[in-house]
Structure formats: structure tokens, C-alpha cells
N, C-alpha and C positions, 0 to 999 in steps of 0.2 A: 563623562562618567560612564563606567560600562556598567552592562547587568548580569548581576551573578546570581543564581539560581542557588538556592537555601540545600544541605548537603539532604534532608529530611521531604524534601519536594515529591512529589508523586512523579510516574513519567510524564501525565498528562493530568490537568485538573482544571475544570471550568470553574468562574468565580463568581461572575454572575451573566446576567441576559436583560437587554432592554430592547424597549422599541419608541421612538419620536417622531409623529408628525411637526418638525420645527418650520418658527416662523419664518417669512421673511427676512434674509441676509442673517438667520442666526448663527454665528460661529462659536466655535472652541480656540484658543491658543492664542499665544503662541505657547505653548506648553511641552512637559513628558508626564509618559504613565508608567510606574514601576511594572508593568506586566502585558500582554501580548493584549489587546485590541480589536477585532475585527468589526468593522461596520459593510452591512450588505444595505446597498439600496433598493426601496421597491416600487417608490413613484418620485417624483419632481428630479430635480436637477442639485447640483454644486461642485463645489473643488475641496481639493485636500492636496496639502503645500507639503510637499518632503525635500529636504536638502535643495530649497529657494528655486523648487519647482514646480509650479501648477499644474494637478492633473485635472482635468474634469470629467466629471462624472456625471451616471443617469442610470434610471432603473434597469435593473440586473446587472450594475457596479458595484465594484466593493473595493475597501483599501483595509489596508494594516499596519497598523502602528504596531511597531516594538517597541521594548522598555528601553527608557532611558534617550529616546531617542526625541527631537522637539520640533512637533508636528501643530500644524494648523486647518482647520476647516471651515469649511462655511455655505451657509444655502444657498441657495439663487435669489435672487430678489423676487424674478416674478414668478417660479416655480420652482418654489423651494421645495428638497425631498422632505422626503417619509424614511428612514430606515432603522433597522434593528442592530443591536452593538451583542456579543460576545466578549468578555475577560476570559481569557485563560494565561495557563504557563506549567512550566513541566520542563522536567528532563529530555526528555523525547522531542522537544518541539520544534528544535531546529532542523531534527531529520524528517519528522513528520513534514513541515513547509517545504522541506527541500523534494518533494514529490508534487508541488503546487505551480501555479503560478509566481508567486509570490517568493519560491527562489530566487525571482532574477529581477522580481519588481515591486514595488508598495500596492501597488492596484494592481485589478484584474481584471479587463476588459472583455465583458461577454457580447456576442454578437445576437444569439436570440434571447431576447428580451423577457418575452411572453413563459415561455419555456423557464427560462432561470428566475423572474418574480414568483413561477408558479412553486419551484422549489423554497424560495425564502420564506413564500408565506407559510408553505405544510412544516415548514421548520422553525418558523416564528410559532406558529400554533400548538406545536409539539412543547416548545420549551416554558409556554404561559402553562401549559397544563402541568409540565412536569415539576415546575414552583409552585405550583397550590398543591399541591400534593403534602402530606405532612409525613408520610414514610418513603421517601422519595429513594433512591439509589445515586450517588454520583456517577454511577458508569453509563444511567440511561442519557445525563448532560452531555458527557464525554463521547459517545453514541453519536448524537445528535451534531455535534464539532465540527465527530469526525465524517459524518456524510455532507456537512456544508464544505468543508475545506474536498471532498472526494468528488465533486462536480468542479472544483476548480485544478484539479489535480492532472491537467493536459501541461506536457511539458512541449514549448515551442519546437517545432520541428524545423529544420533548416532546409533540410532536401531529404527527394525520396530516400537516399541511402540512410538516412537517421530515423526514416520511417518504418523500412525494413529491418534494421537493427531493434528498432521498439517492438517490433511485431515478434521479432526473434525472443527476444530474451521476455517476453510476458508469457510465449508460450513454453520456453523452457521451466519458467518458474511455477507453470502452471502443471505442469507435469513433475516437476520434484515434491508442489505440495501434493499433488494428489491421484499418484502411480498407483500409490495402496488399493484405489478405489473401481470400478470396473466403468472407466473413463474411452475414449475414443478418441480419432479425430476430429471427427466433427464435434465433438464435444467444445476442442478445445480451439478450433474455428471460429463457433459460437460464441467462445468466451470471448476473444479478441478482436470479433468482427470483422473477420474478412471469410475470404470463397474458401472451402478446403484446397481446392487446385492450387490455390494462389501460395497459399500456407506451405503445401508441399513442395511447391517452387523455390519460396524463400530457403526451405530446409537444404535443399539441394543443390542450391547456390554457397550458401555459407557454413552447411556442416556436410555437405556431400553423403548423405544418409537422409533417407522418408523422415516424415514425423513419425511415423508408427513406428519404423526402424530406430530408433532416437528413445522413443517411448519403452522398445521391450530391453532396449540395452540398458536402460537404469533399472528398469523393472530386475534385470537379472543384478546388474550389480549389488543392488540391495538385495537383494536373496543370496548372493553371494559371501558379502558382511555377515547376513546372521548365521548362513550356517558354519562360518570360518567363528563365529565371537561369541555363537548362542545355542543352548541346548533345545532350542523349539524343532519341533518333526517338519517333519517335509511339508505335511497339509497344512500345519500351522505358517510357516512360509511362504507357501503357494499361498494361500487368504491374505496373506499379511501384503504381498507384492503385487495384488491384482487380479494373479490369475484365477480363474474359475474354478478348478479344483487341482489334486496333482496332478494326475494323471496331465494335463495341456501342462503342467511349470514343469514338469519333467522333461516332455519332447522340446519344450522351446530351451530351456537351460541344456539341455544332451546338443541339441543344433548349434550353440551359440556358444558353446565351450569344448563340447566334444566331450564330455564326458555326466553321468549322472549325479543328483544332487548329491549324493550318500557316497557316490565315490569323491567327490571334489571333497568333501566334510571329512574325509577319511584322510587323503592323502594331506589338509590342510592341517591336519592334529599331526601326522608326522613331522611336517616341516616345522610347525611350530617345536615339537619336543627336541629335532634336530639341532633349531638356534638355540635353546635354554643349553643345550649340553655344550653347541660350541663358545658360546658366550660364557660356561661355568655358570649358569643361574640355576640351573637343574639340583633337587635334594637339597638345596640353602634352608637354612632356618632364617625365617626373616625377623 
């Protein structure tokens, strides 16, 4: 039986939150859950059986059932866990897991221990307070998910070249979301966790252009968009794209095109008027 998600679904929605210290060899299953499952462990031991195979588990493990799918678990006899469960399900939730672990696997095998029970617990503690609450938000649940599944959120690496491709395109994506802002290199060094030097190596290996260099070239593209699509002034541009005032998105835009904002906006309305006339779109009543 497959699981289909309700057309009126949320992207994401938590359904509920527990926690059990269980007994001795207590089990679930063999069973299914109509909706997604997540158990994190934070002390003892056990296993959880997916497609008639035994994982085992221990503090700062976790496995995941999906819906519809027929799953078994059980404690250790002589050190049985402690862990906290998550329901949720949503639109979203397949792309969201596909940033996890649990892409490629039902468990999720953390190596420090201490480190990842410390996070279960501020997140088990977080979710007891945010159910006693009687005007509660479903987004601060949905919050809370999503920074548990965000510590499991390392996709295995294969080789360094998978690793410098990761490194590549986090920091790309970190610069398209946020060129608008008066960001750096090292900025975005920091984000990613490596040396800038290193950073700049990668850039110059696989786009043949600096980070910074990488950096002013979108910066202009997008100030190129608006002034080719939008009636905002120069200053409002220059702010919108980064830079510090006009006066710098001028000299870097005149560098990096050859010519000035206000001429590029000028000749880009010509050409625009040029295609409407040769297409016949020009004077149409629409």
C-alpha cells in the first residue's frame, strides 16, 4: 500500500511529540504508521528492523519510519533506551529528508554521542513546553523538526571531489540568497567552514574566477534585471544589490560592462522598443 498525502496537506506539519523511558525488550510491530515517525535516542540501547534488517542502535541514534511502510523495534533487554518520537507529514517532506541522512537510509548513525543527546534533549525540552502552552503556533513545532532533522542534514561524502563540489555550491547559494546584503568573503567562509584561501582555490579551480570576483558578477547581473525591467533609480539599485552607495555600483557596473548604469537602461529600452516594432507587437490594443 503506498502513501498519498491529502491534496489540503500543509507543506510540513507536526502531529504530535513523545518521550519513553521503555522497559526491558519493550517492542512495537510488526506494524505501519500512516505518517512519517521519527524516533531519536538519548540513553540505553535497541534495534529497529526495516525491510528484515536489523539496525542497532544507541544514544544519539535515530531511525524513521515512513508511512505505510512495516516496521519493528525493540529495547535491549539489559539496557533498554529512553527516546523521544516526532509524527509529522507534509507536502514538502520528501524534499526536506532528501537534505538528511535518511535519504539513503532509515537510521542515522551519529558518532559524538554526548554532542547529539545534548541537542535531543534542548529539543525534547523545547517541544514539552511548546504542548503546555494553550496559544501555542504550529510553526514553532515545525521550527523545532526542522532544526532536529538540520543536525542530521550531512549528506555522505564519497571523495574529496564531492566535498569540494559541496563546498562549491553552498557557497554559491549563499551568495544568490544574500548579494543584496553587504556580505564578504570571509563572511561566506565562515558560513561554510573552511579557510578563505581554501575557498578561493576551490572558486578557481571550478569557475576560474575569485569568490569576490563570482560575488560582484551577480551583484551586477541583478542590477542589470532591474534596471533593464524596473523603474527604481540608480541609488535604489545600488542598495538593493549590495553595494554601499552609487557612487562604488557605478564605477564597478562602468568596469564590468563598459558602460554606465543609466546608459545601459537607456540603450536596453531601445532595444526593447526595436523587438516590439519588429515582432508587430508595438501600438497593439491588447
Amino acid at each position: 500500500m503506498t502513501h498519498q498525502t491529502n491534496h489540503a496537506m500543509k507543506p510540513l506539519a507536526v502531529y504530535f511529540y513523545g518521550r519513553e523511558k521503555c522497559a526491558s525488550g519493550h517492542s512495537y510491530g510488526p506494524g505501519i504508521r500512516p505518517h512519517y515517525l521519527i524516533h531519536a535516542v538519548l540513553k540505553g540501547k535497541g534495534f529497529f528492523r526495516h525491510n528484515g534488517r536489523d539496525y542497532p542502535l544507541t544514544a544519539g541514534d535515530a531511525f524513521l519510519i515512513r508511512p505505510m511502510e512495516t516496521t519493528y523495534y525493540e529495547a535491549d533487554a539489559g539496557d533498554p533506551w529512553e527516546y523521544m518520537w516526532i509524527g509529522f507529514d507534509g507536502t514538502e517532506v520528501t524534499s526536506i529528508l532528501s537534505e538528511t541522512y535518511f535519504a539513503n537510509s532509515p537510521v542515522c548513525y551519529i558518532k559524538d554521542i554526548d554532542w547529539m543527546t545534548g541537542i535531543y534533549e534542548r529539543i525534547s525540552q523545547r517541544m514539552r513546553e511548546y504542548y503546555t502552552q494553550t496559544d501555542r503556533n504550529a510553526l514553532t513545532a515545525c521550527g523545532l523538526l526542522l532544526e532536529l532533522l538540520g543536525v542530521m542534514g550531512s549528506r555522505p561524502v564519497k571523495s574529496k571531489k564531492d566535498l569540494t563540489q559541496i563546498y562549491l555550491e553552498m557557497a554559491i547559494e549563499y551568495m544568490k540568497n544574500n548579494y543584496s546584503y553587504d556580505i564578504h568573503v570571509s563572511d561566506i567562509a565562515i558560513f561554510i567552514g573552511i579557510d578563505r584561501t581554501y575557498l578561493y582555490r576551490i572558486f578557481m579551480e571550478q569557475e576560474q574566477i575569485s569568490p569576490k570576483g563570482y560575488l560582484q558578477q551577480l551583484r551586477i547581473r541583478s542590477a542589470s534585471n532591474m534596471l533593464r525591467s524596473t523603474a527604481y533609480s540608480v541609488t535604489e539599485i545600488a542598495y538593493s544589490c549590495g553595494f554601499r552607495d552609487a557612487s562604488a555600483f557605478c564605477n564597478q557596473f562602468r568596469r564590468l560592462t563598459g558602460m554606465t548604469p543609466r546608459a545601459f537602461r537607456r540603450i536596453s529600452a531601445l532595444e526593447e522598443a526595436d523587438a516590439d516594432l519588429s515582432s508587430g507587437t508595438a501600438g497593439q490594443i491588447p
